[in-house]
C-alpha positions in Angstrom: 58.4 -97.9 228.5 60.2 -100.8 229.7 63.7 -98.4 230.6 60.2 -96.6 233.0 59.7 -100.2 234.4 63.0 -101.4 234.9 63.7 -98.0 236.9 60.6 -98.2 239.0 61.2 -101.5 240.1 65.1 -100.6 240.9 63.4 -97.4 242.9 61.2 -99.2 244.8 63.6 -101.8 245.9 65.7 -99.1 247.4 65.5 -99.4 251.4 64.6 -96.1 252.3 66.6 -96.3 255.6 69.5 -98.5 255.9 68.0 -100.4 258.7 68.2 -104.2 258.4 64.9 -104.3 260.0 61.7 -105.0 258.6 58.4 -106.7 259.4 56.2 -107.9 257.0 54.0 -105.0 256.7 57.0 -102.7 254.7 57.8 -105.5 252.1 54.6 -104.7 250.5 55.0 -101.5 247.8 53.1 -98.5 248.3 52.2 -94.9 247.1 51.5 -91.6 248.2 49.0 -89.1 246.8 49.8 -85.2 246.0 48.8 -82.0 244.5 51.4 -78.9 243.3 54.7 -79.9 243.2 57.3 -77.8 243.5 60.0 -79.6 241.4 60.2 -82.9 239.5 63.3 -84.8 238.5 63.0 -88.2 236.7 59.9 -88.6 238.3 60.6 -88.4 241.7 58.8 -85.1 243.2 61.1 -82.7 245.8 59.6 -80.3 247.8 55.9 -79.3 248.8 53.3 -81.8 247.7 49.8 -82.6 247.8 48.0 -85.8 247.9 47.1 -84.9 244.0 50.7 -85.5 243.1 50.9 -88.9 244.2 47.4 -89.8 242.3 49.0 -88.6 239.0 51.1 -90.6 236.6 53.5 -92.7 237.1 52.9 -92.5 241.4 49.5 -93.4 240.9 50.4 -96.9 240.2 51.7 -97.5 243.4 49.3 -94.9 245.2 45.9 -96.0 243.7 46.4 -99.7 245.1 47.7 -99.0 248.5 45.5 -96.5 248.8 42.1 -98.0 248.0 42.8 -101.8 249.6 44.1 -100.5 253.1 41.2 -101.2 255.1 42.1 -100.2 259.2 41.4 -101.6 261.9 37.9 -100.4 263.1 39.1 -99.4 266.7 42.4 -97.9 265.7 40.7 -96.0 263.2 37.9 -95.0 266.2 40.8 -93.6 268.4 42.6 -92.1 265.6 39.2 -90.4 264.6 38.7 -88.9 268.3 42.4 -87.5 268.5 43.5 -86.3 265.3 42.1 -83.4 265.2 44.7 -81.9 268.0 47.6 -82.0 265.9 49.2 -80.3 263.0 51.1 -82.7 260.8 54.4 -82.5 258.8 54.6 -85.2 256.9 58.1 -86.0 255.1 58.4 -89.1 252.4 60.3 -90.2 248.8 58.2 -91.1 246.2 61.4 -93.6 245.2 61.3 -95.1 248.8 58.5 -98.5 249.2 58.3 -97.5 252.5 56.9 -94.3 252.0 54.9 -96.0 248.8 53.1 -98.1 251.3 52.7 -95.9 254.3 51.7 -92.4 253.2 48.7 -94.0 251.0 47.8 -95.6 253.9 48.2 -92.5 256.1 46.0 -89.9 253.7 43.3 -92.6 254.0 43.3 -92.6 257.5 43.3 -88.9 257.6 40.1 -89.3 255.3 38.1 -91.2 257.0 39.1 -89.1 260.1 37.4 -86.2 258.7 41.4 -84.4 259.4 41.2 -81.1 257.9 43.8 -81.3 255.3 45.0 -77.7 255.7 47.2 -78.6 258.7 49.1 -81.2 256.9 52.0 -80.5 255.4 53.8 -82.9 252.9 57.5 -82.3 251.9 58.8 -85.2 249.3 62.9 -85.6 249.7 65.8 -86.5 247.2 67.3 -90.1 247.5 69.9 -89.1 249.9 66.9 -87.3 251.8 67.8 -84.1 251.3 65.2 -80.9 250.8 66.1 -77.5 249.1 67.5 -75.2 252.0 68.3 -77.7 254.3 64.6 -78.1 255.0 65.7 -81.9 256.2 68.2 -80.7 259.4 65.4 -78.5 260.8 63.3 -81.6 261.4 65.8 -84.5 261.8 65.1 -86.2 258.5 66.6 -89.3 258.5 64.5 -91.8 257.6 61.1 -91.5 255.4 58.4 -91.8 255.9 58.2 -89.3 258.8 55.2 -88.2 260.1 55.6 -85.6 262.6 52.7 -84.8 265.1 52.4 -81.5 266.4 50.2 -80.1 269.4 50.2 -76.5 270.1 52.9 -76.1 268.3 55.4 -78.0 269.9 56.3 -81.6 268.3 54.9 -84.5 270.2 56.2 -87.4 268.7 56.6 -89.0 265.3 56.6 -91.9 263.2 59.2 -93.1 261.1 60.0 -95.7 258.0 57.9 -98.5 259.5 54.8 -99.7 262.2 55.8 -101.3 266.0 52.6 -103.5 265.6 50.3 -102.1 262.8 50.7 -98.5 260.9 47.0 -97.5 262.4 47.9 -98.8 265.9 50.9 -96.8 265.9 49.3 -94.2 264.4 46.6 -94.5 267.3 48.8 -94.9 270.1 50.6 -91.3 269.0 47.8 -89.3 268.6 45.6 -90.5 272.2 49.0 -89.8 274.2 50.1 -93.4 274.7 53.8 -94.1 275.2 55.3 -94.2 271.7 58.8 -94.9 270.7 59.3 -95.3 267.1 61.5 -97.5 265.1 64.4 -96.2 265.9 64.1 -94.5 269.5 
């Protein structure tokens, strides 16, 4: 138990990009919920995902908390609810990476309480070096996780990556109503 510990506390001080930047938001930890899981390797998952895998031992213990005391911003969550609906969603994360720990929980609430239909999300989970099997990474640019990937009629519209400009739901808002969106390292 305590080698678990010692190893989830090195994992989760990992920077998930190897940007020096960082606002106060990402220094919290977060986690990421998830179904079927295609393949596990000392507890970090690789491949397709579902929120049900990141509810599950030992990701719920960063999931559960990010998940259920993330409370939006009632007008950013408004906008978000009116827009999201257009767009298909690849979403791409490391359940080693805080970043993603913080963000994705935050995301799938979002995406609840937007009444999104779930179907047209899709969540890949990546290796530390942020790698997928078949090169799944290169096709979409994976450089940094998170990345959330916003598509409209099938052609990508923009995405967010590793960390917020001003708040993850106002980024999050600004994307999907159209606004001009460049993200963290655009």
């Amino acid at each position: 138990m305590k080698i678990f510990l010692y190893t989830l506390a090195v994992l989760t001080a990992v920077n998930c990009g190897s940007s020096n930047q960082k606002n106060k938001e990402t220094e919290e930890t977060t986690t990421i919920p998830a179904p079927p899981v295609q393949e596990e390797q000392n507890d970090i998952l690789v491949g397709s995902i579902q929120k049900s895998d990141l509810t599950q031992a030992p990701h719920d213990a960063w999931f559960d908390p990010n998940y259920t005391t993330y409370e939006p911003s009632p007008e950013a969550l408004e906008t978000i609810k009116n827009n999201i609906n257009d767009y298909e969603i690849k979403l791409f994360m490391g359940t080693w990476c805080s970043d993603s720990q913080l963000q994705v929980p935050r995301f799938l609430k979002l995406l609840g309480e937007s009444d999104y239909d779930m179907d047209r999300l899709e969540m890949k989970a990546v290796e530390e070096d942020k790698t997928l099997p078949n090169d799944l990474h290169k096709e979409y640019d994976i450089t940094y996780v998170p990345t959330i990937i916003f598509y409209k009629d099938g052609k990508e519209v923009n995405r967010f990556v590793e960390y917020p400009q001003k708040s993850f739901e106002e980024d999050i808002a600004a994307i999907v109503s159209g606004e001009d969106y460049k993200h963290s390292y655009e």
